[in-house]
C-alpha positions in Angstrom: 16.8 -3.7 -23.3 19.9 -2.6 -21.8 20.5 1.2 -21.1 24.0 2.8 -20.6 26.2 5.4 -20.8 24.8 8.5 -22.0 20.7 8.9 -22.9 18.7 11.1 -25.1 15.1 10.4 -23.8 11.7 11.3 -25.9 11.1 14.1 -24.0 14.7 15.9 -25.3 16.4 15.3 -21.3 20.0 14.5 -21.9 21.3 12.2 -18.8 23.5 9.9 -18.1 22.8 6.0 -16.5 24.5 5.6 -13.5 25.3 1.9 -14.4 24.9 -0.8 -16.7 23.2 -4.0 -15.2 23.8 -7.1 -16.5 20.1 -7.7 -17.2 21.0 -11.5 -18.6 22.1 -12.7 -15.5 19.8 -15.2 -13.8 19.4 -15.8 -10.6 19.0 -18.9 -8.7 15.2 -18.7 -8.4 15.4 -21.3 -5.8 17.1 -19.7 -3.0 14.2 -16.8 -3.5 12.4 -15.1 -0.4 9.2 -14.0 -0.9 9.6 -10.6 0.8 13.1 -9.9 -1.2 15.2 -10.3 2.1 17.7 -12.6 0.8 19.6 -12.3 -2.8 20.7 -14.7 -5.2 23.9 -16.1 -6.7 25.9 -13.7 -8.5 27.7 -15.7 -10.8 25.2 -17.7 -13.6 27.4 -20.9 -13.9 26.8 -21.1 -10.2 23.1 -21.0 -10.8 23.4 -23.3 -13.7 25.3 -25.7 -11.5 22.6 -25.7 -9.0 19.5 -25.9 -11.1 21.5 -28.8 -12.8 21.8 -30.8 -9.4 18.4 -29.9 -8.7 17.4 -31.5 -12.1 19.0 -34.6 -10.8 17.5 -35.0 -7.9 14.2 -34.9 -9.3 15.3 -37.4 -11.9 16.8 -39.8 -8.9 13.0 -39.0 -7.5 10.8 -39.6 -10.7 13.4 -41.8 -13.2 12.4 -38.7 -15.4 16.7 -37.0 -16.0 15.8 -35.7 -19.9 12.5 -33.6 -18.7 13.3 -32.8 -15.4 16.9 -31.2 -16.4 15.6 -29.7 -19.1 12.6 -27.8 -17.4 14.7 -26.1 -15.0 17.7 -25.0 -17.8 14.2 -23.8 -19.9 12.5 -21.6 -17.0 14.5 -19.3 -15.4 12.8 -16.1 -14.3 14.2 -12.7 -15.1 17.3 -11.6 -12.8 16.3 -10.0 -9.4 18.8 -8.3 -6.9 22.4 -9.4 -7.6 23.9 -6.8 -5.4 20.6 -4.4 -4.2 19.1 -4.3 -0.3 15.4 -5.3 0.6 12.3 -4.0 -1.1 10.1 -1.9 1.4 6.7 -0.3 1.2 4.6 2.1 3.2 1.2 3.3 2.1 1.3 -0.5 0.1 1.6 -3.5 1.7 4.4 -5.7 0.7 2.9 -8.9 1.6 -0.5 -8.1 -1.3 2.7 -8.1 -4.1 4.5 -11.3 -2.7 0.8 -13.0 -2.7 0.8 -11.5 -6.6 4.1 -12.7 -7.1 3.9 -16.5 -5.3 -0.3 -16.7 -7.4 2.0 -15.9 -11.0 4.5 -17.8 -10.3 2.4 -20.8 -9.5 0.4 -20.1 -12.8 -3.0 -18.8 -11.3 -4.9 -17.4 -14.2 -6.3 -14.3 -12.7 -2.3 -13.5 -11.8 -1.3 -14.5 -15.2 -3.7 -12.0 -17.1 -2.9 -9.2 -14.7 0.7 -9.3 -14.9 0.6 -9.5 -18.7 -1.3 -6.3 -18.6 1.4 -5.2 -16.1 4.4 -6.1 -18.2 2.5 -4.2 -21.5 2.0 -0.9 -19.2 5.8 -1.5 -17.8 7.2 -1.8 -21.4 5.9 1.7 -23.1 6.8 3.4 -19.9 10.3 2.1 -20.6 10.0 5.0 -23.8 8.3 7.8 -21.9 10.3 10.2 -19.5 12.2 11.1 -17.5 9.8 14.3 -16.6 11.1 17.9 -15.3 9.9 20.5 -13.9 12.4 22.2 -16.1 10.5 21.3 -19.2 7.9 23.4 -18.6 7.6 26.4 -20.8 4.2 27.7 -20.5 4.6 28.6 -16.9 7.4 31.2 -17.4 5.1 34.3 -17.8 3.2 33.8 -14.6 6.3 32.0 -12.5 7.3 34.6 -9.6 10.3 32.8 -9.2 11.7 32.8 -12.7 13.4 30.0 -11.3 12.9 27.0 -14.1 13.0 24.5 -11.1 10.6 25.9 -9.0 6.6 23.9 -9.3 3.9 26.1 -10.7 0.4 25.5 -11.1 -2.7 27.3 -11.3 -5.5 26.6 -8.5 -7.6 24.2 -10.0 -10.8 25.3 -9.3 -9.6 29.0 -10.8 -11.2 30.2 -14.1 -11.6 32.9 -16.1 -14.0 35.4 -15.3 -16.8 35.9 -17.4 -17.7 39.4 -16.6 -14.0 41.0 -17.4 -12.7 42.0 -21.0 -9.3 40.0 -20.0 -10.8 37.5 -17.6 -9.2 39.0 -14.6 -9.1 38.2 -11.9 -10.0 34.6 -12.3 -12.5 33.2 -9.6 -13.1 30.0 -7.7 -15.6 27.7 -9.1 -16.0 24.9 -6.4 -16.2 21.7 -7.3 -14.9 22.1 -11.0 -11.2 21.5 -12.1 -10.0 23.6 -15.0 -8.2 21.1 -17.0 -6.1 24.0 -18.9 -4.3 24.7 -15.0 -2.3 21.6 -14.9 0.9 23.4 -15.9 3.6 21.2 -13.9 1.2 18.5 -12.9 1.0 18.0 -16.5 5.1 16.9 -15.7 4.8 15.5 -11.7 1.5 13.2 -12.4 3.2 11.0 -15.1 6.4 11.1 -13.6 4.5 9.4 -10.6 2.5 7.3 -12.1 5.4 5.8 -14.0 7.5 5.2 -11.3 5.0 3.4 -9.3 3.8 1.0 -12.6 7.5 0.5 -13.2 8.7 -0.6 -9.3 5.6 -3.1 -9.0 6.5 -4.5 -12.5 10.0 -4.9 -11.1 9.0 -6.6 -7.6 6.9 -9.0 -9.2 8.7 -9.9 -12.4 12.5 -9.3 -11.1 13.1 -7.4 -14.7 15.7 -5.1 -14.2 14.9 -3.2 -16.9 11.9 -1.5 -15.0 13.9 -0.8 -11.6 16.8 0.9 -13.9 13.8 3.4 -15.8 12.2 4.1 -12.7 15.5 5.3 -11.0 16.0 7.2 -13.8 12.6 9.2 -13.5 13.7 9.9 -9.8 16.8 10.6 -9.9 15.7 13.8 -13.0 12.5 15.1 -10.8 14.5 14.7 -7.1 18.5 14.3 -8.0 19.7 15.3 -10.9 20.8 19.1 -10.2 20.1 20.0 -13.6 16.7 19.1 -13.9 15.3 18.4 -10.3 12.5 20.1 -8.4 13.1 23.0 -5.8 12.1 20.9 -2.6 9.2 23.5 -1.8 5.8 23.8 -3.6 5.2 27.7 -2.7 3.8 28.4 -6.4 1.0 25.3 -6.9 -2.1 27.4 -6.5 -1.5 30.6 -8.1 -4.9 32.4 -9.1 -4.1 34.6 -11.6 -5.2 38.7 -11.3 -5.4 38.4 -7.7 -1.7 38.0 -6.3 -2.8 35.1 -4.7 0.1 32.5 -4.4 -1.2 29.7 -2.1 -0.1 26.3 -1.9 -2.2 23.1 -3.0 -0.4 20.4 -1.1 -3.8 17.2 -1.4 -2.3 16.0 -5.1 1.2 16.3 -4.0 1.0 14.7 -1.0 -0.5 11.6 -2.7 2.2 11.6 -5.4 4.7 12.1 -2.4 3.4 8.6 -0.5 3.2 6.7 -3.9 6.7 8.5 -4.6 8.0 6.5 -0.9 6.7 3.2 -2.3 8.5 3.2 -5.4 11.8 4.2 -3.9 11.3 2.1 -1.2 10.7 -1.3 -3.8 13.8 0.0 -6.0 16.0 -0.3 -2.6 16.2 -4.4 -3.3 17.6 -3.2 -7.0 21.3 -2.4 -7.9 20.0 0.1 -10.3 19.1 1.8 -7.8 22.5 2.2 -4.8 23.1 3.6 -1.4 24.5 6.9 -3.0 20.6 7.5 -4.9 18.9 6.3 -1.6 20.7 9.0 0.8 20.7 12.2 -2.1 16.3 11.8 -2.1 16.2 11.0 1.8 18.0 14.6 2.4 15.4 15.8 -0.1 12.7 14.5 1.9 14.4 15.8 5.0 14.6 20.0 3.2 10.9 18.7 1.9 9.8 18.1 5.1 11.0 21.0 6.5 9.6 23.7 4.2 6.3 21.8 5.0 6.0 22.1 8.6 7.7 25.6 8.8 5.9 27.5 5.5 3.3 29.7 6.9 1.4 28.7 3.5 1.9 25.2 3.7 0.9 25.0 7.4 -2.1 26.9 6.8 -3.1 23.9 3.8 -2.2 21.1 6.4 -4.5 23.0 9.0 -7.5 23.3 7.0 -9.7 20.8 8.2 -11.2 19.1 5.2 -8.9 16.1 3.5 -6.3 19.5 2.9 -5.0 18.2 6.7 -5.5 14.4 5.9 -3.2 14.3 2.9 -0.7 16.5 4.4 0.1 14.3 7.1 -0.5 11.1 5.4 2.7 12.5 3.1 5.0 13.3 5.7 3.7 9.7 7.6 5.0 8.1 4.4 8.6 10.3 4.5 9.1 10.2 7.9 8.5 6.2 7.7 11.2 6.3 4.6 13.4 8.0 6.6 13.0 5.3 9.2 11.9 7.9 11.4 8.8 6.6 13.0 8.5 8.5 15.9 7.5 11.5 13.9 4.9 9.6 11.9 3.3 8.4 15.0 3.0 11.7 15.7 1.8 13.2 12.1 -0.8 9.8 13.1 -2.1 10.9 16.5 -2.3 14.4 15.5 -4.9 13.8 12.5 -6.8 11.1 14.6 -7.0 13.4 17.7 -7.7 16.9 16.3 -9.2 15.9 12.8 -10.9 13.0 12.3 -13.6 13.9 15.4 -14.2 16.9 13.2 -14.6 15.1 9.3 -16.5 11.9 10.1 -19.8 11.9 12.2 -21.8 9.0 13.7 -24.4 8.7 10.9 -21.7 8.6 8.7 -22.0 11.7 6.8 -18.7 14.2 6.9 -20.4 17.5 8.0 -17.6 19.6 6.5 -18.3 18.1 3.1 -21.6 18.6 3.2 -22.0 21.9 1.9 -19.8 22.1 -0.4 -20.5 21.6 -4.6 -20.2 18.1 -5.6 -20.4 17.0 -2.0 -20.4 13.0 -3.5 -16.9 13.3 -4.8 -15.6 15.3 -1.4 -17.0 12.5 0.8 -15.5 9.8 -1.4 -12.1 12.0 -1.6 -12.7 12.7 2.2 -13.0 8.7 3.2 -10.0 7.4 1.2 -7.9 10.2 2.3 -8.5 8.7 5.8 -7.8 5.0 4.3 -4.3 6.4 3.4 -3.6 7.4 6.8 -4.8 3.8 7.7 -3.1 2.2 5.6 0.1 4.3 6.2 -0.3 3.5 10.3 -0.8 0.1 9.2 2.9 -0.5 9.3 3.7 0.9 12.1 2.8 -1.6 14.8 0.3 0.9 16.9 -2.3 -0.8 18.9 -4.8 1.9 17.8 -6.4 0.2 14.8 -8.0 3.0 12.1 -9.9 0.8 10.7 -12.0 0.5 13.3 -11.4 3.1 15.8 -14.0 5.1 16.7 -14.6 8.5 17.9 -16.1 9.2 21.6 -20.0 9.7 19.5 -19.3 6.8 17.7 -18.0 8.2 14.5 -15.5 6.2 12.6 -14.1 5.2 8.7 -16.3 1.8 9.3 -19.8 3.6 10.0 -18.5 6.3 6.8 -18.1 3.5 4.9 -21.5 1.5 5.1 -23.2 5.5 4.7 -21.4 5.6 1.2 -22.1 1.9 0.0 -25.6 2.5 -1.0 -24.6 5.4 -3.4 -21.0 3.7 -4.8 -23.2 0.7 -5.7 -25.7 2.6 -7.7 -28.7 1.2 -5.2 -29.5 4.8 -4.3 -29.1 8.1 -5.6 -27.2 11.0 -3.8 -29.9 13.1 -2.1 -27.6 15.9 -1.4 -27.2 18.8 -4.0 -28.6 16.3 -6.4 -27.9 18.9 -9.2 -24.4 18.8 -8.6 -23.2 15.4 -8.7 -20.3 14.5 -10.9 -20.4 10.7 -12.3 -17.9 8.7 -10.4 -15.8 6.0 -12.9 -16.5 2.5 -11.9 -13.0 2.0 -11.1 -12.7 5.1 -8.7 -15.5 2.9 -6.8 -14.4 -0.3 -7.1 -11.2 0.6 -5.7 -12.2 2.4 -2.6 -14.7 -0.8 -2.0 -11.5 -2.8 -2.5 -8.7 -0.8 -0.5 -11.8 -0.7 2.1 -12.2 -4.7 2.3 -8.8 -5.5 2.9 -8.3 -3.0 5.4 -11.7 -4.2 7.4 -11.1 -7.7 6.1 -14.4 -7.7 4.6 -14.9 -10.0 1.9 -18.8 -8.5 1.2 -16.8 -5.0 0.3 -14.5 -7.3 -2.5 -17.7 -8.3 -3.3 -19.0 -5.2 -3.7 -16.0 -4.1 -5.7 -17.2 -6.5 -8.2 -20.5 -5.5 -8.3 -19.4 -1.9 -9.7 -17.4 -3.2 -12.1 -20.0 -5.8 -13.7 -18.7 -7.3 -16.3 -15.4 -5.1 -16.6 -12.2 -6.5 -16.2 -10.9 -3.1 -14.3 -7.4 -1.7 -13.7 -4.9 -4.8 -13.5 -2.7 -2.3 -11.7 -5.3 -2.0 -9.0 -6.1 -5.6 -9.1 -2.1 -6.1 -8.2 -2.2 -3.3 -5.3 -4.9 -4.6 -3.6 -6.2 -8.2 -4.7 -8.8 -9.9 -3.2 -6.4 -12.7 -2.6 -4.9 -10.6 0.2 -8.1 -10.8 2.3 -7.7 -13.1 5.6 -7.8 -16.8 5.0 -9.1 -17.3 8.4 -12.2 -16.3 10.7 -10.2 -14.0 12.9 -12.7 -11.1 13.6 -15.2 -13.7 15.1 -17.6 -12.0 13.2 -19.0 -15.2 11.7 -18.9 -16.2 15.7 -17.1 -19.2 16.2 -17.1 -20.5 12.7 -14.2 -22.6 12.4 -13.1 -22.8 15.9 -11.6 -26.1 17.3 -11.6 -26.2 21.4 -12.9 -22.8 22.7 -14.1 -24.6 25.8 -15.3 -21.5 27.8 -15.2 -18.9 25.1 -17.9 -16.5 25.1 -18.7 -13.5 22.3 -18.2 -10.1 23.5 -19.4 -6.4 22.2 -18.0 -4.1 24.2 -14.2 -4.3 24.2 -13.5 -5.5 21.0 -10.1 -4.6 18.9 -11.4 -4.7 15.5 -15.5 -4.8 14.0 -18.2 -6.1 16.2 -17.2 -9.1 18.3 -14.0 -10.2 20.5 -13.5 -13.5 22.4 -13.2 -13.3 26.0 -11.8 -16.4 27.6 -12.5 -16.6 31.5 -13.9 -18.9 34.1 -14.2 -18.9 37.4 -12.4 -22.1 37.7 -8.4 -22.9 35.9 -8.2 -24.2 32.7 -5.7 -24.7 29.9 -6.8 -24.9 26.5 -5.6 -24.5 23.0 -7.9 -22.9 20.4 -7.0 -23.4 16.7 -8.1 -23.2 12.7 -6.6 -25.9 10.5 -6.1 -24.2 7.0 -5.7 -26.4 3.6 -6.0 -25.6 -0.1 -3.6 -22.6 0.2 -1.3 -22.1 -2.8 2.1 -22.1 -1.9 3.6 -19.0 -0.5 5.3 -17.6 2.6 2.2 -15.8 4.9 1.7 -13.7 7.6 0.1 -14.4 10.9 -0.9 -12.1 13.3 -3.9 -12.0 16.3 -4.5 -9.2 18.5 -4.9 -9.9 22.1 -5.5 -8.3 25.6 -4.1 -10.3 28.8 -5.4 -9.0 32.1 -4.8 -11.0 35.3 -4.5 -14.5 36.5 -3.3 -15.8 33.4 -0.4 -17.9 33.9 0.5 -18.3 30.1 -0.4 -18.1 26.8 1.0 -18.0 23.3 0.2 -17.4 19.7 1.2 -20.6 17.7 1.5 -21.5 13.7 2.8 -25.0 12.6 2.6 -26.4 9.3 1.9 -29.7 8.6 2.2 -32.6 5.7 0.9 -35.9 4.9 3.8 -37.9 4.2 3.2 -41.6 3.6 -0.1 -41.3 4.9 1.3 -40.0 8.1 1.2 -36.2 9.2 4.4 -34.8 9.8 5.0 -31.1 11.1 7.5 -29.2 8.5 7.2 -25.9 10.5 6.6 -24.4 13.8 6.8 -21.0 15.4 5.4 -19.6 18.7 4.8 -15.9 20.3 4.2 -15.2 23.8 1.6 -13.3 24.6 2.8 -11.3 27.3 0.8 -9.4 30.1 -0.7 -5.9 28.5 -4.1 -4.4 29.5 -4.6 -2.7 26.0 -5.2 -4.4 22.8 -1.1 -5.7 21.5 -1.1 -7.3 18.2 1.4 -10.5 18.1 2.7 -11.2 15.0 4.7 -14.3 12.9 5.8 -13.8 9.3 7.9 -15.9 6.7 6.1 -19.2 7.0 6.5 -21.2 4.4 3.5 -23.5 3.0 3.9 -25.9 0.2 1.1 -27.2 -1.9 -0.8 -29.5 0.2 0.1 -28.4 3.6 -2.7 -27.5 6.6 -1.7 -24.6 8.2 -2.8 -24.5 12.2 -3.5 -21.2 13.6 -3.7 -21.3 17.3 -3.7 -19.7 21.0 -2.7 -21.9 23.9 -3.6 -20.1 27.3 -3.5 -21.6 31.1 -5.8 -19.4 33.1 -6.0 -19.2 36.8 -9.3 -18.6 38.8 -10.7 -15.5 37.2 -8.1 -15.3 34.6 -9.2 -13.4 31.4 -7.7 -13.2 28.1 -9.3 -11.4 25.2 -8.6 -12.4 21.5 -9.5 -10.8 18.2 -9.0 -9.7 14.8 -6.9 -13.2 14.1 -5.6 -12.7 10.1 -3.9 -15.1 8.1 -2.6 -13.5 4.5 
């Protein structure tokens, strides 16, 4: 399907495509980047030229010219960016949709099922939206405003009350959503949704169709001047009969990061130009500013429940969208300075949750809000590691973690207000497990992820944001010691400065040495990865660098096809080095190394090594 010119949507919203995309182009799938950084051929006989020669070649190869041509005329994938930038993502990582991509395209079954699901999801949402705030009628007798484009909602946890003739005023039930509040969330929670489903259908199958629907939705909730939202969310927590107009920023804020990952994927689409790019970052920018200005909205980011996790997690994810990432450092150090000491304590328990109703579903919502800011900082190339920092008592999102696990796997039950705890879906728990294991590379937590979900399939769309595929391919953490390990020489485990879980590498001796410490990797599908090793270089080391060459058996001979190297330069904190794009073909070994020449004393301290 092809959309142009002017649109009447199902929902009645009368607007107008900004282009028409030539959806039946097809691009030359063998020039393709895994991380969207280069585009293809614009013009299809160009692309028919080349997949032709490449047909011969593989008939001069194999003495096979009928099949071989006629395979690559047959399979051409869906068009990708003819004239768009490069895909980006923030509280995502890009890297867990390339592996999705490079697993389907190679025919993995697992991939195949999950992007089938995907496609299904990504072609009704092609017939729902775009969503407005202006839609909304109901909330027009209780909207101060009057203004159709301003949010309103009703505090979720505000009902009726039961002692008044007219219910007034309604009071706070904690712990219990009133369904019948939604008002505008009813608009803002699809729209969201939608957007994301249709920019990871996009990324992975290069359909055009799904970046042009999901610029649409954007451009009516954050653009379109007829139909966008007033950049403020003053109204969302309205409790009716008390004048109470409050702001209730946890929801929004998560919409507003998954909102940055969308727009950020649509940026490698021309459906989606410069012109749409700059009109929502100056949105973000008046966003941003009503957020940290508002009396109401700084009071939300202050309280010190997940209220002040989300809101900075949301501006970390704006901030990093607006390529400003000096202000999401510092939305970063402030939660993990002033707020986590205060959520997470060193049995693991989050003492501000504790006595509240349907403390189970706080301390879950508590944790992951923390995993976003993780997960948001992940991209940021800090040396402070969330994952497994941990507070001066010991406190951390690891130790709140293995607290929870008993309970989310159904081994225990909740001892705490036992009469008030709310069933948590499978999936809610299978995804925290999962978003948990890649971000402490822990393949016991995929495991556990499993476990929850017996013999259910679960979300696909879950599967593709965070699949199990993603987890290291190496023993990095050395927390299986030195498992794998070729030529550690004078290596010794260490406990006590560590980067990342329970155990570094500390090379020193009192003697010089040189040595070269590596992992040879085979049986990985083909792909482009990402390696990376963190690494702390104190004194008397003469040099040392991070390594990753790629080899092939050709002939019966091994031949290097790729090589790149990273000094590790002198730092006394813990400095992650980092080599991306390398390209593995079926059949390769991929060597992950660290060369070091150590003088009398000399000490260099390795860990969390990750290959994905």
């Amino acid at each position: 399907m092809i959309f142009s010119g002017d649109i009447k949507t199902s929902s009645g919203l009368q607007l107008h495509s900004k282009k028409s995309v030539p959806g039946s182009t097809r691009a030359g799938f063998f020039r393709t980047v895994i991380n969207g950084s280069e585009t293809f051929p614009r013009e299809p006989g160009k692309v028919r030229k080349s997949i032709f020669r490449l047909g011969l070649e593989y008939a001069r190869r194999w003495l096979l010219l009928v099949p071989a041509v006629t395979a690559c005329l047959c399979w051409i994938p869906p068009a990708w960016s003819v004239e768009g930038g490069v895909a980006r993502t923030f509280h995502l990582k890009l890297r867990n949709l390339e592996i999705d991509r490079a697993l389907w395209l190679a025919g993995d079954p697992a991939l195949k099922r999950r992007v089938q699901a995907l496609e299904g999801r990504a072609n009704s949402a092609l017939f729902r939206g775009p969503y407005s705030v202006t839609q909304n009628t109901a909330k027009i007798p209780i909207n101060p405003s009057h203004d159709p484009h301003d949010f309103v909602g009703i505090a979720f946890r505000a009902w009726p009350n039961p002692d008044t003739p007219d219910g007034l005023p309604w009071i706070i039930r904690d712990g219990h959503h009133n369904p019948a509040n939604d008002l505008d969330w009813t608009f803002f929670d699809p729209m969201v949704a939608d957007a994301e489903l249709l920019s990871l259908a996009y990324y992975i199958t290069r359909d055009e169709r799904y970046a042009e629907h999901a610029g649409r939705l954007l451009r009516a909730w954050f653009i379109d001047p007829d139909t966008r939202m007033n950049p403020h969310m003053k109204y969302s927590n309205i409790v009716p009969g008390t004048g109470f107009r409050g702001v209730n920023l946890p929801i929004f804020m998560i919409g507003m990061y998954r909102i940055c990952d969308a727009a950020g994927i649509l940026e490698a689409s021309p459906s989606w130009d410069q012109a749409d790019a700059d009109a929502l970052a100056a949105y973000f920018r008046t966003l941003l500013s009503w957020l940290e200005t508002d009396p109401d909205a700084v009071a939300d980011g202050e309280v010190q429940q997940n209220h002040s996790t989300y809101y900075r997690a949301g501006r970390m994810a704006m901030y990093r969208y607006l390529k400003d990432t000096a202000r999401a450092r510092q939305a970063f150090d402030d939660y993990v300075d002033r707020f986590l000491p205060l959520q997470f304590a060193s049995d693991g328990t989050q003492p501000l949750e504790m006595e509240r109703a349907n403390n189970f579903t706080y301390h879950i919502n508590g944790l992951t809000a923390a995993y976003s800011i993780a997960q948001l900082a992940d991209g940021m190339g800090r040396a402070r590691n969330l994952w497994n920092h941990t507070t001066s008592d010991g406190a951390g999102l690891r130790k709140s973690t293995e607290f929870l696990l008993p309970y989310l796997l159904g081994h225990e039950e909740w001892p705490y207000f036992a009469d008030e705890v709310f069933t948590i879906e499978p999936e809610k728990r299978a995804l925290m497990l999962q978003r948990a294991a890649l971000g402490f590379n822990d393949a016991g937590l995929s495991s556990a992820a499993t476990a929850v979900m017996g013999n259910k399939l679960g979300d696909p769309l879950l599967a593709l944001m965070y699949p199990a595929e993603a987890l290291s391919l190496i023993n990095g953490g050395f927390e299986a010691g030195f498992l794998a390990w070729k030529g550690l020489g004078s290596a010794q485990l260490v406990g006590n400065d560590v980067h990342g879980g329970k155990s570094a590498v500390l090379f020193s001796n009192a003697a010089a040495f040189s040595t070269l410490i590596r992992q040879d990797v085979g049986g990985l599908p083909a792909a482009r990865y990402t390696a990376s090793i963190w690494y702390k270089r104190m004194s008397d080391v003469n040099g040392a660098q991070f390594s990753v060459t790629v080899r092939r058996r050709v002939n019966g001979l091994w031949e290097t096809q790729y090589r790149a190297r990273s000094p590790l330069t002198t730092s006394t904190s813990w400095t992650q080095a980092v080599l991306d794009n390398i390209p593995v073909s079926d059949g390769d070994v991929l060597q992950f190394g660290v060369w070091m020449n150590l003088g009398p004393g000399g000490a260099l301290y390795l860990d969390d090594g990750r290959l994905q």
